[in-house]
C-alpha positions as CSV (number, residue, x, y, z in Angstrom):
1,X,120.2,-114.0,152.1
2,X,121.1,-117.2,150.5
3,X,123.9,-119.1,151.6
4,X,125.2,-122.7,149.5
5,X,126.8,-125.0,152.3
6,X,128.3,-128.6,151.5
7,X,129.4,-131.4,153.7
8,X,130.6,-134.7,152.4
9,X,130.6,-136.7,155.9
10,X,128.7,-137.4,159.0
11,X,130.5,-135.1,161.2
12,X,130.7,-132.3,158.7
13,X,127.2,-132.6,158.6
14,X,126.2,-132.4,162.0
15,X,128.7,-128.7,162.3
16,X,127.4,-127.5,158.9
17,X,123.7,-128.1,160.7
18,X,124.8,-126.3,164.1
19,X,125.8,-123.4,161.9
20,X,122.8,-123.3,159.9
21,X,121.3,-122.9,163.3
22,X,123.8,-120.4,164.9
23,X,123.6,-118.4,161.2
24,X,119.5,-118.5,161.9
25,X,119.5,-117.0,164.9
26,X,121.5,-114.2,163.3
27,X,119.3,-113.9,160.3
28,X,116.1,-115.4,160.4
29,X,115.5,-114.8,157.2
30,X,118.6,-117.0,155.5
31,X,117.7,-119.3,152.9
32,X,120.4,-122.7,153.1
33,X,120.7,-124.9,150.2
34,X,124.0,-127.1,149.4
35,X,125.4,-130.5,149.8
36,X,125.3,-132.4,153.0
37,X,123.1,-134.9,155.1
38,X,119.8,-135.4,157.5
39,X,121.1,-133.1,160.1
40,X,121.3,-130.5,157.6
41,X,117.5,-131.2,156.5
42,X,116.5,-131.1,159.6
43,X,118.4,-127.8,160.2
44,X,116.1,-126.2,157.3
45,X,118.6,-126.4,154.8
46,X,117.3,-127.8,151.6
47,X,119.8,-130.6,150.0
48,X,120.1,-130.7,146.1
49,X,122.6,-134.1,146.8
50,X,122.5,-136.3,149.8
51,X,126.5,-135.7,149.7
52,X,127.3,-137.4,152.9
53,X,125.8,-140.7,151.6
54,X,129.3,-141.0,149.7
55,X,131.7,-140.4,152.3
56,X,135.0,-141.6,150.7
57,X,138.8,-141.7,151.5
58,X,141.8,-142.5,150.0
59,X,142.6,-142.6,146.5
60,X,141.3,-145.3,144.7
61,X,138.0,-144.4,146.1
62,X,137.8,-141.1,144.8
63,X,139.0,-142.1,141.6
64,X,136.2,-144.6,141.4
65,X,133.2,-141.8,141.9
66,X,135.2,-139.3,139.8
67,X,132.5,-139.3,137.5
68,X,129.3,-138.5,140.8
69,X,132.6,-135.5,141.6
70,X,132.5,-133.9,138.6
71,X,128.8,-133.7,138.0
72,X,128.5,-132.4,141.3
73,X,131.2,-129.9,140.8
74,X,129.0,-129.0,137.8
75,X,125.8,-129.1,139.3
76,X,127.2,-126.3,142.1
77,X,128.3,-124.0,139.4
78,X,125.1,-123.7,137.6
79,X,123.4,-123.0,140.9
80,X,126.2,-120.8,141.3
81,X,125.1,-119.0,138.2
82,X,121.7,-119.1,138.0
83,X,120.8,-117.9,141.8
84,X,123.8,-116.0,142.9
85,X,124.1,-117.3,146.5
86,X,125.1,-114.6,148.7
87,X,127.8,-116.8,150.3
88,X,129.5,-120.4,149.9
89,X,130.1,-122.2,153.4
90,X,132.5,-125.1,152.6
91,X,132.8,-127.8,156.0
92,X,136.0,-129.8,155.7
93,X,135.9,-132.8,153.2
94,X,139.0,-131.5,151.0
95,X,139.2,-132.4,146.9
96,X,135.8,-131.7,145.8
97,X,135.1,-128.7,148.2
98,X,138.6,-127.2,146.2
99,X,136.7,-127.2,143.1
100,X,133.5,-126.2,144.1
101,X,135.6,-123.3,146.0
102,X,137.3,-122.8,142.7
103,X,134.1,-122.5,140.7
104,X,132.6,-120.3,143.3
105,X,134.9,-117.4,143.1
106,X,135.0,-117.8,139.4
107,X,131.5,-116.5,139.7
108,X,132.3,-114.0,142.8
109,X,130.6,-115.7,145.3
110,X,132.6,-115.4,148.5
111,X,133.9,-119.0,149.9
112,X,134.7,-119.5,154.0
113,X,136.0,-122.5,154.7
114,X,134.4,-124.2,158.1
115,X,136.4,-126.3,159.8
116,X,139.2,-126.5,157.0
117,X,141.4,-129.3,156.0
118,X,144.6,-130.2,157.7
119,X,146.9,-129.1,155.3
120,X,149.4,-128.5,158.2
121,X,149.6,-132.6,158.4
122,X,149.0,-133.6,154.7
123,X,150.0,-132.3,151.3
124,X,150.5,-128.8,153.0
125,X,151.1,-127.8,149.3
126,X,147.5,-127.5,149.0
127,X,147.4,-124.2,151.1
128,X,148.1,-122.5,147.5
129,X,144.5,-123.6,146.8
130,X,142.7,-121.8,150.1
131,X,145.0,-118.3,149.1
132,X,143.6,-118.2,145.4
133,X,140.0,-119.4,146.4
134,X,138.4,-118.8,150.3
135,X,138.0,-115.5,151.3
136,X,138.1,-116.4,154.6
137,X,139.1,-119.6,157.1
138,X,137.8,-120.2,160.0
139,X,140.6,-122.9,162.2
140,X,139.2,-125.5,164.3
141,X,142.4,-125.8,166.0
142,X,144.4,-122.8,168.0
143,X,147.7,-123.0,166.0
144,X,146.1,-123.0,162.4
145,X,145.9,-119.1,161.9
146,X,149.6,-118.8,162.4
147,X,150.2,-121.6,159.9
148,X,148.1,-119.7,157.6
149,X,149.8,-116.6,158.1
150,X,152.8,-118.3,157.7
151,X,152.1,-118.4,153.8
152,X,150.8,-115.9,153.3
153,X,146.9,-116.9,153.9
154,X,146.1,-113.6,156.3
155,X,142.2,-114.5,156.1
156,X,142.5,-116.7,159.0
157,X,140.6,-117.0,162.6
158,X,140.7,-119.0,165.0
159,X,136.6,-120.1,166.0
160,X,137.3,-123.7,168.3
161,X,136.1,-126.9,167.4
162,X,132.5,-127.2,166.6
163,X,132.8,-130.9,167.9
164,X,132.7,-128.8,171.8
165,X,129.4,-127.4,171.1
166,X,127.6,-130.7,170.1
167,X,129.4,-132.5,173.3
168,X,128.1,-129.6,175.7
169,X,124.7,-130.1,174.4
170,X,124.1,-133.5,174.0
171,X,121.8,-135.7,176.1
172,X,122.5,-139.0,176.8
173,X,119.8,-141.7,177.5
174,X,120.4,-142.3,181.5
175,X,118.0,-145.0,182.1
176,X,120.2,-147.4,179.1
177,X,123.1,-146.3,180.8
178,X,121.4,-147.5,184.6
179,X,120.8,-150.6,182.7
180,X,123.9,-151.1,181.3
181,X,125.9,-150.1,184.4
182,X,123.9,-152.8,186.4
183,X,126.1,-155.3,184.2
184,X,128.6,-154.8,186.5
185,X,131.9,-155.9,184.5
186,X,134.5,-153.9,183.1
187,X,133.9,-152.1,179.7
188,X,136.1,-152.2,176.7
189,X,134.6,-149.6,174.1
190,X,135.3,-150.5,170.4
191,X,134.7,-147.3,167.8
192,X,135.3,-149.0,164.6
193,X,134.8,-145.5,163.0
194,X,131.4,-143.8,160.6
195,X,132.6,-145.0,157.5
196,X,131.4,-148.1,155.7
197,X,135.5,-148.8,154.6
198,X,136.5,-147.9,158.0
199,X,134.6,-150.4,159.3
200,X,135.9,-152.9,156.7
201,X,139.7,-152.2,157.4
202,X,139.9,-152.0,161.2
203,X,137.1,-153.5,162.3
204,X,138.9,-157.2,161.7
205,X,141.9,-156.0,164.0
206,X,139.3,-154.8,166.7
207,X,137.6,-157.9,166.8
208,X,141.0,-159.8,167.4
209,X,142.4,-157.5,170.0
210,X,139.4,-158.4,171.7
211,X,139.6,-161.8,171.2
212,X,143.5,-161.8,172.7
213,X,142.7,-159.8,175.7
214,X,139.7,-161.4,176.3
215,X,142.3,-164.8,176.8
216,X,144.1,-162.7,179.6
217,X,140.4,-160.8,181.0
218,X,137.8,-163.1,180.4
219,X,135.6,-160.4,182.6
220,X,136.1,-157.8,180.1
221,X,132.9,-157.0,178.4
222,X,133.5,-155.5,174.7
223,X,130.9,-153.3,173.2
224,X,131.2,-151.7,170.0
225,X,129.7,-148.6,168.3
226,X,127.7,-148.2,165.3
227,X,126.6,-145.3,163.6
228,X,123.3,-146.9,162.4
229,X,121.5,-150.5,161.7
230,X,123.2,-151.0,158.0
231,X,126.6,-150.7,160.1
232,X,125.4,-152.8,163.2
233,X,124.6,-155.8,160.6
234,X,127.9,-155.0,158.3
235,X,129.9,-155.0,161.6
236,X,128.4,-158.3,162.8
237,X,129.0,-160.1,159.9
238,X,133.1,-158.4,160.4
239,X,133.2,-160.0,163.2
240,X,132.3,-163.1,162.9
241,X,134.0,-164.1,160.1
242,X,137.2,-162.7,162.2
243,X,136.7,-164.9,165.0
244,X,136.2,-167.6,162.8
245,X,139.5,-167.0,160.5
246,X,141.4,-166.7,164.4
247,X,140.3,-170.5,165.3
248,X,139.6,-169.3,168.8
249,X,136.4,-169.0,170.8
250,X,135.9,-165.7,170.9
251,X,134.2,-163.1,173.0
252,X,130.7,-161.8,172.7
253,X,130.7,-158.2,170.9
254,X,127.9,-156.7,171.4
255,X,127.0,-154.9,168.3
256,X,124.9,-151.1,169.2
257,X,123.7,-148.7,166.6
258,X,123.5,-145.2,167.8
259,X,124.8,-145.2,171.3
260,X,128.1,-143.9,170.7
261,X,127.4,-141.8,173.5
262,X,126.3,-143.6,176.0
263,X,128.9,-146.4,175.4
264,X,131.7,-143.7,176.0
265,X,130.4,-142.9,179.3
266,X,130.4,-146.6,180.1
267,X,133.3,-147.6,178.9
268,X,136.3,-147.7,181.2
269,X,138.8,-148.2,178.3
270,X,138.2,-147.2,174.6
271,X,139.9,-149.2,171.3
272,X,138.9,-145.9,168.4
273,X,139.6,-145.1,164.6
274,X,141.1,-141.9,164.1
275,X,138.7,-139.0,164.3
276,X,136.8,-136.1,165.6
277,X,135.4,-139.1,168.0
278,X,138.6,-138.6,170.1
279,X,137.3,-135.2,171.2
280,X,134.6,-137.2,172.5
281,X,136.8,-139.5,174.3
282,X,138.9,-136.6,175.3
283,X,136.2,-135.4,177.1
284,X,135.2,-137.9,179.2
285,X,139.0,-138.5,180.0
286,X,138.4,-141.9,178.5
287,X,141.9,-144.0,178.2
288,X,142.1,-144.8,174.4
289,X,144.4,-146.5,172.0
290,X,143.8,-144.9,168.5
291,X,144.2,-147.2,165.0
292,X,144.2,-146.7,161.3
293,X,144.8,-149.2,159.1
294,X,145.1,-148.7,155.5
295,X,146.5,-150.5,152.7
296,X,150.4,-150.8,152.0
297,X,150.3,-148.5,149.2
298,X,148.4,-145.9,150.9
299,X,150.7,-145.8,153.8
300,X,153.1,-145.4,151.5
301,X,152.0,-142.8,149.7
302,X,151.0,-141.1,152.9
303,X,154.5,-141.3,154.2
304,X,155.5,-138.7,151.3
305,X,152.8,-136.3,152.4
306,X,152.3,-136.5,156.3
307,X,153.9,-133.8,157.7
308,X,152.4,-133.5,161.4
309,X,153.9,-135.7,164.5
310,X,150.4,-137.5,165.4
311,X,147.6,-138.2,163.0
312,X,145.2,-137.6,166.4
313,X,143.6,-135.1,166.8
314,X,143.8,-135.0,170.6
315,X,148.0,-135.6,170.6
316,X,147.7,-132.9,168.3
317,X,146.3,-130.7,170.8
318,X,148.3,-131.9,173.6
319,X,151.7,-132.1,171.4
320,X,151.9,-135.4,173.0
321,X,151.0,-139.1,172.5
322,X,148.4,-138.9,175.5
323,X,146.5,-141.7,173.0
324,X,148.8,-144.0,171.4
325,X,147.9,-144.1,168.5
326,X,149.0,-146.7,165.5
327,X,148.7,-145.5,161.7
328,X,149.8,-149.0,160.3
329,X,149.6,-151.2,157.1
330,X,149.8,-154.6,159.5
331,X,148.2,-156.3,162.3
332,X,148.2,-154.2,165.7
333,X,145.8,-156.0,167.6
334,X,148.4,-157.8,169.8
335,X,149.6,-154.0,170.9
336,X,146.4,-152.9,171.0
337,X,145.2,-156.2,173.3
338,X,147.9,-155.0,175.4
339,X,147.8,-151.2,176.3
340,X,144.0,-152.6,177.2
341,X,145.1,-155.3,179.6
342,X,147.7,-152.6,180.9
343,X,145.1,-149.8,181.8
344,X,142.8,-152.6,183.1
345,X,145.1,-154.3,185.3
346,X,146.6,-151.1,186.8
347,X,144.5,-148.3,188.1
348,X,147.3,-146.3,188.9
349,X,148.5,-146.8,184.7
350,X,144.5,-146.0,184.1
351,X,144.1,-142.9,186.7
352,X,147.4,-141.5,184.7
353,X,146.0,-141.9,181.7
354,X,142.4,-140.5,182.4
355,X,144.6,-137.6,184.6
356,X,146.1,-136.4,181.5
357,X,143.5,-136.3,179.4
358,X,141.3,-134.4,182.3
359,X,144.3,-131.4,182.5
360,X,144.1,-131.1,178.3
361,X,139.9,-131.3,178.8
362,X,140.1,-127.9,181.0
363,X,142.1,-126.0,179.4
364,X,141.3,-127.3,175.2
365,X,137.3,-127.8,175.0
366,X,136.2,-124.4,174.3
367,X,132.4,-124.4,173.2
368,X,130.8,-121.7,171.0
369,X,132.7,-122.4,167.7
370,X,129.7,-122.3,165.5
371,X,128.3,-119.3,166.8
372,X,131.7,-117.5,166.4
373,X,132.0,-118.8,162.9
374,X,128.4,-117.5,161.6
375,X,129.2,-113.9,163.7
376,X,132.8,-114.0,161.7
377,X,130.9,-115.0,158.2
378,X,128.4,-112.4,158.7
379,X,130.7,-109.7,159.4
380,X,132.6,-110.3,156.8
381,X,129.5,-110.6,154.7
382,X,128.1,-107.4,155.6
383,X,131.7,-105.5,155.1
384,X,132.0,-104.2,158.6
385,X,135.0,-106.8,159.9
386,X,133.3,-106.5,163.6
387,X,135.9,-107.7,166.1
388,X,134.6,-111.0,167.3
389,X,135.2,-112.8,170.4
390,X,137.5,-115.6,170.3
391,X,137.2,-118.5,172.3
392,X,138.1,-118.0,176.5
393,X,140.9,-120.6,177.5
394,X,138.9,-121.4,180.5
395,X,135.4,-122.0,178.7
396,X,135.4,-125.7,179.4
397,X,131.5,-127.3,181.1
398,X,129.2,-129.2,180.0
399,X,127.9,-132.8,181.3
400,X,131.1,-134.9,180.8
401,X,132.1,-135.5,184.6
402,X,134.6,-138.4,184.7
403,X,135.7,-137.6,188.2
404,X,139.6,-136.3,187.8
405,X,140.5,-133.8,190.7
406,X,142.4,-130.9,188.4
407,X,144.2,-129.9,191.8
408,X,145.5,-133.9,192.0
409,X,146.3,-133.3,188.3
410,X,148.0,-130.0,188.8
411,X,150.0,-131.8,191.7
412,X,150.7,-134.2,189.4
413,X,152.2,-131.7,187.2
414,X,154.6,-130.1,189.5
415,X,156.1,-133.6,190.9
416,X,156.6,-134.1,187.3
């Protein structure tokens, strides 16, 4: 069995490697060639493009490596041609996975869709494209089937978020976090996102919020979250050159590359950009003001096409704004500065906060989604439509243990 997989971002790579594993243990003998990143290398799978090396957003950028798209796009359909895979796995990254899902069924290779798009929030128009060319979608989230169905897209299952299976197996590095902890002072955890323009847009309004609260909590200790060493220096160089624009003497940031982690755990209050990384802080019941800043005409484009009440994932999940979260064209570091100062100077405000986040923890994280997902795709693969095992509303464990008492929450809940 050969199976083409393709994921154009950091996350999407690490799922589409925890599937190649999930899909291995199923059928050792699986072959996995595609698009994606080192996770999926080291997973076995051998890369024709090193895909999530140019993770983009927006429009402009896309338009701008229109020309890499398209000779991708091409690329995929002669392999689709020449070595008939047996299946196409497709994990998120919408507008060139359409037309690589689109060339794919030209050539009747069937296309499932891992960890799908949101059209529920954005352009939901787009569904029209997942009817005419996946075969099958397998949601991250628990209302996505019926929104499918909805249009008329029956080939819909609900699997979980993959994001719960990499959380419940990671291992973080206790003997940095001893050291760390010895420190003493309160945390402030800046996530300034995986993307090199992420870092670029929000990391100048991170770096200010930190400078205002640090005015009001010159204790505070900020430390900020890197995916590797080319974004530790990039993000360095952000910040300087913000405190220096501010005219204030601002705080030290210290600057870490890959302990994302670990600086969760220690964090008693998170700053993030928008992403699967508030599952993450979700989990460790982490109290966490969300930002996305864009530019004007972006936002006002998005404004057209944003159809969902939260852009996060986690208020998504909670249909509440357990993060607040800012989508914004401006400066929001004075608000952000703020809800931090709030959460630090009341632990009753933080416990509420963390409290909230616990109750949506035990009843949302619901490992297993890759292994459901390759049992759903080989079924389907193999014609017998076996019924599969969806995920348990109770199946929450793993090593996050921010202490929250769920029967102090659920008291909570009824005085409420």
């Amino acid at each position: 069995m050969r199976i083409f997989i393709s994921a154009g971002e950091p996350s999407g790579d690490l799922h589409a490697a925890n599937l190649i594993h999930a899909l291995r243990e199923r059928a050792p003998d699986a072959e996995f060639v595609g698009y994606g990143g080192p996770k999926m290398t080291e997973a076995g799978a051998t890369l024709l493009y090193p895909l999530v090396n140019l993770a983009v957003m927006w429009f402009l950028s896309v338009f701008l490596n229109i020309v890499t798209f398209i000779r991708l796009v091409v690329r995929a359909d002669r392999y689709f041609r020449d070595e008939r895979p047996d299946a196409v796995v497709l994990v998120d990254y919408p507008g060139l996975h359409w037309w690589i899902a689109k060339r794919a069924r030209a050539r009747g290779v069937p296309v499932f869709y891992f960890v799908p798009p949101q059209l529920w929030a954005w352009a939901g128009w787009r569904v029209k494209k997942v009817r005419e060319n996946v075969d099958l979608v397998l949601c991250s989230l628990p209302f996505e089937p019926a929104w499918y169905h909805d249009r008329d897209v029956p080939q819909a299952v609900y699997v979980g978020h993959p994001y719960f299976d990499e959380l419940q197996d990671r291992e973080l590095d206790e003997d940095f976090l001893k050291d760390q902890e010895a420190d003493g002072r309160p945390v402030l955890a800046i996530l300034p996102g995986s993307r090199t323009l992420e870092l670029k847009r929000n990391l100048p309004i991170l770096a200010s919020a930190a400078a205002k609260l640090a005015e009001a909590r010159p204790d505070v200790r900020f430390v900020v979250a890197c995916l590797h060493d080319r974004h530790k220096t990039f993000a360095e160089e952000i910040i300087g050159q913000t405190l220096a624009k501010d005219g204030r003497p601002g705080p030290k940031l210290e600057v870490m590359a890959g302990r994302t982690p670990e600086l969760i755990r220690l964090a008693d209050v998170a700053w993030s950009v928008s992403g699967s990384v508030s599952l993450e802080l979700m989990m460790e019941a982490l109290p966490t003001v969300i930002v996305y800043k864009i530019r004007p005409f972006d936002l006002w484009v998005a404004r057209w096409f944003i159809k969902s009440k939260y852009i996060t994932l986690v208020n998504l999940l909670a249909d509440a704004e357990l993060m607040p979260e800012y989508l914004t064209a401006v400066d929001v570091s004075a608000d952000l500065a703020r809800w931090g100062r709030t959460w630090l100077d009341d632990p009753k405000a933080r416990a509420r906060a963390t409290a909230d986040l616990a109750a949506l923890r035990h009843t949302a994280a619901q490992p297993g989604a890759a292994c459901r997902a390759a049992d759903h795709i080989l079924a389907w693969l193999s014609d017998r439509r076996v019924a599969v095992a969806g995920p348990s509303a109770t199946a929450y464990r793993g090593p996050h243990d921010r202490v929250v008492d769920l029967e102090s929450i659920e008291d909570s809940a009824e005085r409420a």
